[in-house]
N, C-alpha and C positions, 0 to 999 in steps of 0.2 A: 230852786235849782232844777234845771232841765239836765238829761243824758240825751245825747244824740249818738245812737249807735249805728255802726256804717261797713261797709262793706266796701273794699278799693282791688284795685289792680297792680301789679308789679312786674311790669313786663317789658322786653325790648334791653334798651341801653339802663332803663333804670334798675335792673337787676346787680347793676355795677355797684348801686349805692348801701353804705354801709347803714345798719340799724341807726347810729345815730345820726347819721347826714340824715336819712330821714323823718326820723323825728324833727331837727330843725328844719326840714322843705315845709313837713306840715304845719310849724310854727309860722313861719313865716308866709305862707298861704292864707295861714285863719285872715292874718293882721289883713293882709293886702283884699281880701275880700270883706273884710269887714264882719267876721263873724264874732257873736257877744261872748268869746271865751271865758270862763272862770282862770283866773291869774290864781296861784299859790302864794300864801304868805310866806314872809321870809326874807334872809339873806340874799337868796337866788332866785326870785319871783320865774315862774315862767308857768306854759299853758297846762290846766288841768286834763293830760289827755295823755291814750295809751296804745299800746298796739300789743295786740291779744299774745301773739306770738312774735320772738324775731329770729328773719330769715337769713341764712347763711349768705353770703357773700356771693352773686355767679346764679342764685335760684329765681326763677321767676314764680309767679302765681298769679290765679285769677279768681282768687276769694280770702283775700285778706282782712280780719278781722279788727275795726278798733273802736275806741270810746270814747267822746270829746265830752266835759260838761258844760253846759252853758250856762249863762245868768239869764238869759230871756225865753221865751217860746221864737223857736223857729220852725216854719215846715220844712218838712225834710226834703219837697222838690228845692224850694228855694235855696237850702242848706248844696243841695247837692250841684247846680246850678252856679250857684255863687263859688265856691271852693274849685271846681272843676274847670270855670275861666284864668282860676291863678296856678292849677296844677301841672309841670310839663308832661310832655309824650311819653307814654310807659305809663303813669298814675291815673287812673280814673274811678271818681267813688258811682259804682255802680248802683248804690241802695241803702236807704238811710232808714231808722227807724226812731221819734221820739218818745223816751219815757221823763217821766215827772221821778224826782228823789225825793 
């Protein structure tokens, strides 16, 4: 298992979005880019991935902190590249970093 730790943006009209909306945008960004997410076993499978803090409703930020794990070796430009063509205006992962688990 790989961790891909990253660094994103939260600004503009995306400030509007609630902690779980976004969680599902990033769910749904892995899929559409095609990133190797670790899926959860279980009743309720969904993406092995977090976000360090969550921000109040109305706050912006430009150093957001999260953790996705992967099943394969990705580089982190390509990781950041690829996610950032499915991500709207206000999200951008600014810097990725991979470790091994």
């Amino acid at each position: 298992m790989y961790q891909m730790d990253f660094v994103f943006t939260k600004i503009n009209d995306m400030k509007f979005i609630s902690h779980l909306d976004l969680m599902r945008l990033f769910s749904r960004a892995f899929r559409r880019a095609d990133i190797p997410v670790k899926i959860t076993e279980g009743f309720n499978p969904h993406p092995k991935f977090s976000i360090k803090q969550a921000l109040k409703l109305g706050i912006e930020s430009e150093n957001e902190e999260a953790t996705v794990v992967l099943t394969q070796s990705l580089a982190p430009l390509d990781f950041t590249q690829r996610l950032n063509s499915q991500l709207p205006e206000g999200i951008f992962i600014k810097s990725a970093v991979l470790k091994t688990r």
